[in-house]
N, C-alpha and C positions, 0 to 999 in steps of 0.2 A: 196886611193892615198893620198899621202901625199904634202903640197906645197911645198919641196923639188921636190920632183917628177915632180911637175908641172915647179916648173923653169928650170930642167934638159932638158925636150922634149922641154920647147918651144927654149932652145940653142941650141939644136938640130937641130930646126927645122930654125932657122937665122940661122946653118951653109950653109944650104941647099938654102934659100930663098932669103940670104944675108943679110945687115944690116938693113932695114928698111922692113922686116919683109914682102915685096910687094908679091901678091897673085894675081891668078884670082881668080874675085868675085862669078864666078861660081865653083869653088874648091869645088870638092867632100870630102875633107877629112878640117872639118874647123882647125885652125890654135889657138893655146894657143900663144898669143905675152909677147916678152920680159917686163921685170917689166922696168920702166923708172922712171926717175923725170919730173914733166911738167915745159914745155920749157918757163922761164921769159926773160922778156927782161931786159936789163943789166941797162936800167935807170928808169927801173919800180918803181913808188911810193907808191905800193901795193903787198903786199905779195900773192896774188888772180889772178888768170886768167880772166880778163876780155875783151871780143869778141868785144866788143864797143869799148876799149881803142886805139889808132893811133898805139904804139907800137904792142902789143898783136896782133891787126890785124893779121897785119905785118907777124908775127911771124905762125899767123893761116895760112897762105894763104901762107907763103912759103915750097914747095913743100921737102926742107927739113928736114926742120918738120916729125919727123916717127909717124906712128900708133901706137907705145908704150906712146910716148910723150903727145899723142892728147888725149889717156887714161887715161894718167896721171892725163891731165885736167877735166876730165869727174868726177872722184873720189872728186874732190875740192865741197865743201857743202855749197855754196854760189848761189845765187839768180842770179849773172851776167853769173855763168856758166850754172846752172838749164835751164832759160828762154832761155838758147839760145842752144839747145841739137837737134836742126836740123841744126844749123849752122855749128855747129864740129864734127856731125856725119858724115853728108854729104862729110867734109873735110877726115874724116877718108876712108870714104868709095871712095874716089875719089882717096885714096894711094892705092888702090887694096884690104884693109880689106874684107874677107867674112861676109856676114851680120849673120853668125852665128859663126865670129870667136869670142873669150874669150879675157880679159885681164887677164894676168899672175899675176896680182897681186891679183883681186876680185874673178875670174873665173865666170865672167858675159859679157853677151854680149850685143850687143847694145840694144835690145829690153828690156832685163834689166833695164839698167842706164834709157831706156825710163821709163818706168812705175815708178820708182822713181823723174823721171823728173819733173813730172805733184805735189807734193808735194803741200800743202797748203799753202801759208804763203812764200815757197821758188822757187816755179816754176809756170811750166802755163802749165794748165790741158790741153787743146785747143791746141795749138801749140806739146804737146807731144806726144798726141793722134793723130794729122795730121803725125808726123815722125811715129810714131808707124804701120801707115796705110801701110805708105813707105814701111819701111825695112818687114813687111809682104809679101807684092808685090813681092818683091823681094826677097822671099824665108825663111824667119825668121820662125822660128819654136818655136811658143810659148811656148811647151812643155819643152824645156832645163831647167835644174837646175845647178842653179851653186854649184861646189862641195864644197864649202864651207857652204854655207848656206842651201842647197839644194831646196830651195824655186823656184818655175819657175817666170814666167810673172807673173801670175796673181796673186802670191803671195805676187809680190812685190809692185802689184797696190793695195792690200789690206791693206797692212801693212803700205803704205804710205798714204791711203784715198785717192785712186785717181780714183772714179768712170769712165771717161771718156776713161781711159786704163782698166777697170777691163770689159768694152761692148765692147771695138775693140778688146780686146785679147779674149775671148770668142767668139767672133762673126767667130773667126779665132781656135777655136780649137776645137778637137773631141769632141762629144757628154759625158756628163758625167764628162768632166776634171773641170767644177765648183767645183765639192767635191773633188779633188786632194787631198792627205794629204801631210804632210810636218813632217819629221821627226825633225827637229829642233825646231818645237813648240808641239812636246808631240805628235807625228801624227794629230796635228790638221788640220782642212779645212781652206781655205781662210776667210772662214764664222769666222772661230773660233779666227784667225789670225786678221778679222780686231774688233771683238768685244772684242779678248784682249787686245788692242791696242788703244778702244772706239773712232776708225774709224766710228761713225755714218753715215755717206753718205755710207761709202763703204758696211757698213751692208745692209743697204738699198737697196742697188744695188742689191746686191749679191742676195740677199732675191727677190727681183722682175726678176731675169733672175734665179731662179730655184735652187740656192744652198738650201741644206735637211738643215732647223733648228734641225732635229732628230736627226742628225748623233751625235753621242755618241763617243770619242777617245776610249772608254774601249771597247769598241763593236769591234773597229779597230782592237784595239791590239791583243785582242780575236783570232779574224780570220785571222789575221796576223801569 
């Protein structure tokens, strides 16, 4: 599938759903939302979405604000969006978002942008891991890859060093998905993923909750 592809169904799927993309949260079939720009306010003195600022607020908390918009925000690689990825999920998720639906422009879902949340240095492990626990509850399915990168949850809690999503997403998924491989890093394992990365904590992790140090990519390939 190509992102062509993917912008096509998700207009498709706004012909159907309308312009703001609104869903039940229970939706059996999850939803790819339209790509957006994120929503500034017009006296902003930052080129950054920030959840603390009076305007941004504003702007968060009105309901016309869409799910694409709020994605938009989510994508922004800065510390004031990071730390605050329960605040504008929750808003997402209160437009009707399925907690397994995608953004049209990453093709990642919320559980994603979570594991990436928790970032060293640009997020908070703690508060990412508490929404992470959330959007579980509520039916998130750590197994999803996004097709771009094809990496799931806990590839991304690896890649990013964020042990506290690499034991809630595990603790939530079948037996055996610790040695997942990932074709965008050579069929590597999360293991493989956070030590090319020299993810230290997350090796760590990963190595104490049961991922194989044996696993070999050429072995994969092999039997692949």
């Amino acid at each position: 599938m190509t992102k062509e592809d993917v912008l096509r169904e998700s207009s498709e799927g706004d012909s159907v759903l309308g312009r703001n993309s609104l869903i039940s949260r229970n939706s059996e079939r999850p939803v790819i939302h339209q790509v957006a720009s994120a929503p500034m306010p017009s006296d902003c003195e930052f080129s950054f979405f920030d959840p603390n600022d009076p305007l941004c607020r504003e702007v968060l908390l009105d309901p016309r604000t869409t799910v694409p918009e709020l994605f938009a925000v989510l994508r922004q690689w800065v510390p004031q969006v990071q730390r605050n990825i329960s605040v504008i999920g929750n808003e997402i998720l209160k437009r009707g978002c399925g907690v397994n639906d995608r953004d049209g422009l990453t093709d990642m879902t919320l559980l994603h942008y979570c594991c990436k949340a928790g970032a060293p240095g640009i997020g908070d492990a703690e508060s990412a891991a508490s929404f992470a626990r959330q959007l579980l509850s509520l039916g998130a399915e750590p197994s999803l890859r996004s097709r771009w990168t094809n990496m799931n949850a806990l590839h991304y809690a690896a890649y990013f060093d964020v042990p506290p999503l690499i034991r809630v997403v595990l603790q939530a998924s079948q037996p055996g998905e610790v040695d997942a491989t990932c074709s965008d890093f050579d069929f590597g394992t999360a293991l493989h993923i956070a030590a090319s990365n020299l993810c230290s904590s997350a090796v760590k992790c990963l190595l104490e909750l049961g991922a194989n140090p044996a696993f070999r990519v050429c072995d994969f390939l092999y039997d692949y």
